[in-house]
C-alpha positions as CSV (number, residue, x, y, z in Angstrom):
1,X,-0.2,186.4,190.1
2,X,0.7,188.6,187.4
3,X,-1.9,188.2,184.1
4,X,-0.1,187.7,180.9
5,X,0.3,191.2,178.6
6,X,-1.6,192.4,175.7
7,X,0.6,191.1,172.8
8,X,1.1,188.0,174.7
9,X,-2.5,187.2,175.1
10,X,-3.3,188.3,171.3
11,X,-0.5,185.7,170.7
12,X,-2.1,182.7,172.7
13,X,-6.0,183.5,170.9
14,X,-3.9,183.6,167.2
15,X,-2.2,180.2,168.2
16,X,-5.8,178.6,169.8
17,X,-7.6,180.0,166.8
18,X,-5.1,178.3,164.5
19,X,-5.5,174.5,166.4
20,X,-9.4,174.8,166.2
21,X,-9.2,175.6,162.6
22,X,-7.1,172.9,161.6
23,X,-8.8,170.2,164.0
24,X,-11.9,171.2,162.4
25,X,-10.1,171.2,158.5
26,X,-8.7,167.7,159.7
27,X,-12.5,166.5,160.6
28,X,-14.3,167.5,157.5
29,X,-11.2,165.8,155.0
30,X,-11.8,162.2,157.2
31,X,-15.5,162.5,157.2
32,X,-16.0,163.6,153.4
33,X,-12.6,162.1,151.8
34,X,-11.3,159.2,154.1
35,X,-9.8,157.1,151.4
36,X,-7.1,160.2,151.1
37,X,-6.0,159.4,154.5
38,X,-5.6,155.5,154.3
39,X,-3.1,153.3,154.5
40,X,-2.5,152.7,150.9
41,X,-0.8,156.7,150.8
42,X,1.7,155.6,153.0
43,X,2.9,152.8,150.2
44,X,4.8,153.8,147.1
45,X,2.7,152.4,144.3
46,X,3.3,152.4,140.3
47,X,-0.5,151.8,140.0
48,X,-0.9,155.4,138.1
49,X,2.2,154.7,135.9
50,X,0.5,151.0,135.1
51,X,-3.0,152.9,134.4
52,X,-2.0,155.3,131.4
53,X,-0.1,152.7,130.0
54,X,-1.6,149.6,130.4
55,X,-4.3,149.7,127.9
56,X,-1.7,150.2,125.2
57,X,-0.2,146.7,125.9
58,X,-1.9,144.3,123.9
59,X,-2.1,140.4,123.4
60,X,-0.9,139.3,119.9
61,X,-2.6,135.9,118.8
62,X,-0.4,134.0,115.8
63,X,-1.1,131.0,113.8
64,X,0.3,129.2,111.2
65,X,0.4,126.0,109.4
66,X,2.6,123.1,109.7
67,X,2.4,120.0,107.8
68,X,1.9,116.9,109.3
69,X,-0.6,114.5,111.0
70,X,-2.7,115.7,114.1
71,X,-2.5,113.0,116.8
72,X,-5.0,113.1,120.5
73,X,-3.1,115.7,122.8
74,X,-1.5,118.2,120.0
75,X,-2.1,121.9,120.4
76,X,-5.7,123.0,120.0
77,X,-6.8,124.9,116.8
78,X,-6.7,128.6,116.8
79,X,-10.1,130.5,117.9
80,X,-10.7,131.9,114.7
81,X,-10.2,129.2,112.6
82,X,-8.8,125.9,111.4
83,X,-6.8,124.8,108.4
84,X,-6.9,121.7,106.4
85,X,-4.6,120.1,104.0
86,X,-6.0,118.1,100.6
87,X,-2.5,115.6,100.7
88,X,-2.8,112.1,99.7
89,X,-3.8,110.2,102.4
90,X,-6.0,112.5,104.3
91,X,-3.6,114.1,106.7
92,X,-4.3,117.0,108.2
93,X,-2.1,119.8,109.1
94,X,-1.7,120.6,112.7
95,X,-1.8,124.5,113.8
96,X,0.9,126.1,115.9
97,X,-0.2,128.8,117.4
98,X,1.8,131.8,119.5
99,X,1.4,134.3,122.0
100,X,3.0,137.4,122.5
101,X,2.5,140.9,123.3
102,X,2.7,144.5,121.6
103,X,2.3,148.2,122.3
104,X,-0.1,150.7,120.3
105,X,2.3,153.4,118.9
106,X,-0.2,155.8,116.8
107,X,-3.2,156.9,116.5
108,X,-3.4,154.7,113.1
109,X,-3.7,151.3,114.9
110,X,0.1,150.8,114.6
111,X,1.7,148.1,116.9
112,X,4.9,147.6,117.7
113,X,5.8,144.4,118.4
114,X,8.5,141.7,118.7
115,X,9.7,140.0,115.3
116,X,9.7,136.5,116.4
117,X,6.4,136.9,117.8
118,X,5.3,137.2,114.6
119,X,7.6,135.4,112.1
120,X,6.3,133.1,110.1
121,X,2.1,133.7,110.7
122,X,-0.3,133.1,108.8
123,X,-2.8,135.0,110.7
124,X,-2.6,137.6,113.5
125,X,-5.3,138.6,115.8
126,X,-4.7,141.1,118.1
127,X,-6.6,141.5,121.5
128,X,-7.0,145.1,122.6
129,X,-7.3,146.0,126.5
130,X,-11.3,146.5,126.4
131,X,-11.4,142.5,125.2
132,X,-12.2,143.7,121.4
133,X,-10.3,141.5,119.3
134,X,-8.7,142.7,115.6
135,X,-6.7,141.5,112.8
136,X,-3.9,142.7,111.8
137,X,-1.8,143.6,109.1
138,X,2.2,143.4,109.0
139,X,3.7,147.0,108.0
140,X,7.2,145.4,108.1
141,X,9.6,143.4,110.1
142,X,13.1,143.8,111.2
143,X,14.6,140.7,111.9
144,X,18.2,142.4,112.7
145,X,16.5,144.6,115.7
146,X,14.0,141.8,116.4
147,X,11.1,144.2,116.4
148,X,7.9,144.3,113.7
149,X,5.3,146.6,113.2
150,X,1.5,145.7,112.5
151,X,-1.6,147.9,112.2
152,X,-5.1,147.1,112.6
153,X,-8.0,149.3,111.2
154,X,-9.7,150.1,115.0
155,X,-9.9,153.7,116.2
156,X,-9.4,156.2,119.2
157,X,-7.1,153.9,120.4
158,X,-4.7,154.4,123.7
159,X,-1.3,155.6,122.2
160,X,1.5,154.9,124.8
161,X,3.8,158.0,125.7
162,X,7.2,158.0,124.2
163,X,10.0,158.1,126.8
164,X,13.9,158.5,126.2
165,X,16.1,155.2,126.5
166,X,19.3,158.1,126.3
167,X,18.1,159.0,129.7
168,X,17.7,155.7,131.2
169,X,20.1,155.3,134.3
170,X,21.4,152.3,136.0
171,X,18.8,151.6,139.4
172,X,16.1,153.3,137.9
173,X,13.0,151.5,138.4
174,X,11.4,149.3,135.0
175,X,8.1,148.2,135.0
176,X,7.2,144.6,132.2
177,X,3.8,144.9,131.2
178,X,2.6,142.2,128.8
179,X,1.0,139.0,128.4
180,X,3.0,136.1,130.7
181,X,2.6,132.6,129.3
182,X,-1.2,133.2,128.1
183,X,-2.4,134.2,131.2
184,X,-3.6,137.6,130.3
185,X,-2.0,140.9,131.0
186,X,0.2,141.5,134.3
187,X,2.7,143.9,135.5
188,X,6.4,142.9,136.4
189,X,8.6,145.3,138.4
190,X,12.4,145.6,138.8
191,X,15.0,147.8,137.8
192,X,17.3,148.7,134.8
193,X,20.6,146.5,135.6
194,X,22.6,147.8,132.8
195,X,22.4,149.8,129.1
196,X,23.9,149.3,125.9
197,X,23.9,145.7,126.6
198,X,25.9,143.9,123.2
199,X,27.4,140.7,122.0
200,X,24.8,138.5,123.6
201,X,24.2,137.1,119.9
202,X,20.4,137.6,120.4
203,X,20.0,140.1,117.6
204,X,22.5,141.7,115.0
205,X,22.5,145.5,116.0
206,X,22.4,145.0,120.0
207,X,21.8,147.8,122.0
208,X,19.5,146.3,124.8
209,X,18.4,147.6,127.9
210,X,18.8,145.1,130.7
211,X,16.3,144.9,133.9
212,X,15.7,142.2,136.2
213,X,11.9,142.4,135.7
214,X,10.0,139.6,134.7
215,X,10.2,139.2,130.8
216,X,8.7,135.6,130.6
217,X,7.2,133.7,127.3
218,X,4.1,135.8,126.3
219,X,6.0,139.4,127.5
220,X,7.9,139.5,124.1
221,X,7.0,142.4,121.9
222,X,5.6,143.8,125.1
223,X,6.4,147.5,127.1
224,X,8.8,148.1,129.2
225,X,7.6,151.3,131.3
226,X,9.4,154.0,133.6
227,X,7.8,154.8,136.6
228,X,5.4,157.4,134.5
229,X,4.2,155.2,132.5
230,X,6.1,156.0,130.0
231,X,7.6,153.5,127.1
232,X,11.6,153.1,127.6
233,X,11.7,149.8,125.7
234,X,10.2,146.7,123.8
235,X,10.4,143.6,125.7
236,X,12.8,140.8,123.9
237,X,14.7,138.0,125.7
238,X,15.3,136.9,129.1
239,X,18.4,134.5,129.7
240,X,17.7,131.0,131.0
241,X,18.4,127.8,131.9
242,X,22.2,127.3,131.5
243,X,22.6,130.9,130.5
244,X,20.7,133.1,133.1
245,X,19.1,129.7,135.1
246,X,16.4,132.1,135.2
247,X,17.4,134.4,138.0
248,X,15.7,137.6,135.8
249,X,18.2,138.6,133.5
250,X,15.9,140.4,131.1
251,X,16.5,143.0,128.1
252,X,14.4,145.4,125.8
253,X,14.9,147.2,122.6
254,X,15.4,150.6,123.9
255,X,12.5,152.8,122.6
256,X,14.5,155.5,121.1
257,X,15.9,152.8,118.5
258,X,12.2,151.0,118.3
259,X,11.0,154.3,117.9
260,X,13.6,154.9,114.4
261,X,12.7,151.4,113.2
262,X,8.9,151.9,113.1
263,X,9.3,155.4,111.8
264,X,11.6,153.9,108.5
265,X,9.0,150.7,108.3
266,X,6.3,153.2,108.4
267,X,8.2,155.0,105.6
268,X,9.2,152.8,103.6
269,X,8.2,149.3,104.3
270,X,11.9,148.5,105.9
271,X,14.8,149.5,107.4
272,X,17.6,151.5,105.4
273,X,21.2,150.8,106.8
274,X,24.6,151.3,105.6
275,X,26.8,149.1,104.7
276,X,30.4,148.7,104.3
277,X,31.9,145.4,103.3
278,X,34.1,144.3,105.4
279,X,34.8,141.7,107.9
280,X,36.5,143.0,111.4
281,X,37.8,141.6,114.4
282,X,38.6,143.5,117.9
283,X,42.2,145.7,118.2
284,X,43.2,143.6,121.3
285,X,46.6,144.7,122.6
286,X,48.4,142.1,121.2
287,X,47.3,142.5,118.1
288,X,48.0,146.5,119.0
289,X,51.6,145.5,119.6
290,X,51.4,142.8,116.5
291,X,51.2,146.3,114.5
292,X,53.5,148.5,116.0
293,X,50.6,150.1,118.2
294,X,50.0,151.5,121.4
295,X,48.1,148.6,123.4
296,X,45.7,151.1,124.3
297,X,44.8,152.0,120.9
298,X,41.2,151.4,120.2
299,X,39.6,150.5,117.0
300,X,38.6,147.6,114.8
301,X,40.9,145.2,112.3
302,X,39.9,144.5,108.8
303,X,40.6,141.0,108.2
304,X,38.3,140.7,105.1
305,X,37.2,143.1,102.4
306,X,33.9,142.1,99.6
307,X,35.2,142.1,96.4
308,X,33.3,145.0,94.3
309,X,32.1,146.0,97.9
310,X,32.3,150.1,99.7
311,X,35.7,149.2,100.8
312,X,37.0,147.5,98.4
313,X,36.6,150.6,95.8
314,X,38.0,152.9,98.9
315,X,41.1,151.2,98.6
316,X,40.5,149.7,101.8
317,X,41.9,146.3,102.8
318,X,42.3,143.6,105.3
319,X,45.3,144.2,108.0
320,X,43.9,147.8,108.0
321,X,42.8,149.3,111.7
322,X,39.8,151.6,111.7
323,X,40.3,154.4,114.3
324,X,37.6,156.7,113.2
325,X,34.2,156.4,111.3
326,X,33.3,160.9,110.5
327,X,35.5,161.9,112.9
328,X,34.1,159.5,115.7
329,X,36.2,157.0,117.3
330,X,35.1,152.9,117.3
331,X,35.4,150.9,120.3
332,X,34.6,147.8,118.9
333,X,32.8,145.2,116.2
334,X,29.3,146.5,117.4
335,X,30.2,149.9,117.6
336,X,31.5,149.8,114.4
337,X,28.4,148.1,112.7
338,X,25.9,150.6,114.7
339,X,28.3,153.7,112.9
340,X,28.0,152.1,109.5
341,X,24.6,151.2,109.8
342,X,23.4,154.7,110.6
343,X,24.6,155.6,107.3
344,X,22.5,156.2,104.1
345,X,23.4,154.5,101.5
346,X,25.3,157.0,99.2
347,X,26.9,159.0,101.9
348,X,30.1,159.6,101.6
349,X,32.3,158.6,105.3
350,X,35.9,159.5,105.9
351,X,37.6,156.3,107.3
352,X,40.7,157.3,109.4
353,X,42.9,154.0,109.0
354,X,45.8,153.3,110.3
355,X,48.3,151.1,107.7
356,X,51.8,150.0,108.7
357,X,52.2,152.6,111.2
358,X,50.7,155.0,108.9
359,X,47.4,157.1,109.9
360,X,45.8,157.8,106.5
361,X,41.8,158.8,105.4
362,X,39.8,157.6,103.0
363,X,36.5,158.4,101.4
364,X,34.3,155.7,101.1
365,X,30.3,155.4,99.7
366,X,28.0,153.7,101.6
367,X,25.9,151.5,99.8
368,X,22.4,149.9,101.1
369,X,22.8,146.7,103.4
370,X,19.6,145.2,102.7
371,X,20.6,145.4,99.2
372,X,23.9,143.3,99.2
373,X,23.7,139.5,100.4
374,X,26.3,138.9,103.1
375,X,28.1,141.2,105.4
């Protein structure tokens, strides 16, 4: 039998070598490391996204006073304390008390939160992740974006990462983390069903991201995470009963509007918006054809303009279309308010109209929303 050649035989000891020295690398990982070969690799888990962020989802404790008589049964009394009233009669006031959820945003103990987490409290006690409990202060509230900010005095707090809600794509996995119905902090997983959710009448500038994870009572104000642990939104609403019937229709304040609203309530103690003066209605195509229109033409119809008001002094007026807020078109009512709202007050915007056929511009100035009563 012929015996295998040199380079052959040099071949077989390099290949046996290389089997001995792996076996023996395989031995050492499973006798010193054996947890990196277990089961748990071979399941995708979101347990490092839910580990950097997690601690900067907080519990938000709310009271406040209501007048009336306590009966046997009512709602308990806040921890921290009780109120009484001095009415005729010795009544005492009962206390309603809330639960929600918030994110830490800065190094300076600010939270953001949900708006009607907070509305109305008298008090607000914030539980951090380590069990430490603070009060806190509001910064300012946006009831229009139903977010509010809050600070509390503690320090070297967990900051969430920012993320970008522009990026956000339809299937991309969400991750709820927040405090569901008072039973502590919990994790919720699903995905993003849709963007640039509008006209669901929950808020006035809408915007919201969709997902089908969890958002129950006690998640609002909460964070809505991408798989990184990053923040993509603030937890809001979920549809139910006749609505959604609770099948997890959920949506969030994406984080790069949150992220404008704390930075002006930081600022300045509110939110600046433009503001136009004028009451519009959809360009549907019969009311495209009503005015000599292309039914495909898209923009917005004036059907009322406040006296004294931005349009008003632009010569603007109702039976007017709006095609074109700066040289950008408008789709609809929402996109329309979202343009003007961007605004500062005192800009001056071109407003391409079309009148009786006519395309014509006009300059108008913006004035300050908050400012002016109505809209």
């Amino acid at each position: 039998m012929k015996k295998p050649s040199g380079p052959l035989v040099a071949w077989i000891d390099f290949l046996a070598k290389s089997v001995i020295l792996g076996l023996a690398a395989a031995f050492v990982v499973v006798y010193f490391r054996p947890e990196l070969l277990s089961e748990r690799d071979s399941i995708e888990s979101f347990a490092p996204a839910v580990e950097r962020s997690a601690p900067s989802v907080v519990n938000v404790h709310t009271a406040r006073r209501v007048p009336g008589e306590t009966h046997p049964g009512m709602m308990s009394e806040p921890f921290w304390r009780r109120f009484f009233d001095d009415s005729p009669g010795g009544h005492r006031d009962r206390i309603e008390s809330s639960l929600g959820s918030g994110v830490i945003v800065s190094e300076s103990g600010h939270i953001l939160t949900s708006n009607h987490v907070i509305e109305g409290a008298e008090e607000i006690r914030v539980a951090l992740h380590d069990g430490s409990i603070e009060a806190a202060e509001i910064v300012g509230t946006d009831p229009e974006t139903d977010l509010a900010l809050l600070q509390i005095p503690a320090q070297n707090l967990p900051v969430i990462q920012f993320g970008r809600s522009d990026r956000l794509q339809v299937g991309d996995v969400a991750l709820a983390i927040g405090n569901p119905v008072g039973l502590g902090q919990a994790v919720s997983q699903g995905i993003v069903s849709a963007t640039g959710r509008s006209q669901l009448g929950i808020t006035t500038f809408e915007n919201f991201i969709q997902t089908d994870a969890a958002i129950n009572v006690g998640n609002s104000g909460g964070a809505l995470v991408d798989t990184r642990g990053r923040l993509i939104g603030i937890n809001t609403a979920m549809l139910s009963g006749e609505n959604g019937g609770g099948s997890g229709i959920g949506f969030a304040v994406p984080v790069n509007l949150a992220r404008g609203v704390m930075n002006q309530l930081i600022e300045h103690g509110r939110v600046i918006r433009g503001y136009l003066g004028v009451e519009l209605q959809p360009l549907t195509p019969e009311l495209a054809e009503s005015f000599g229109l292309p039914p495909d033409e898209q923009g917005v119809v004036i059907t009322n303009v406040q006296r004294g008001g931005p349009a008003a002094r632009a010569g603007i007026g109702p039976g007017d279309v709006i095609t074109r807020i700066n040289g950008e078109p408008v789709s609809d009512y929402y996109d329309t308010l979202n343009k003007v709202a961007g605004l500062q007050p005192g800009e001056v915007a071109t407003i391409r109209l079309i009148r009786d056929g006519e395309i014509m511009q006009v300059d108008a100035v913006i004035a300050d929303r908050q400012m002016i009563s109505g809209d």
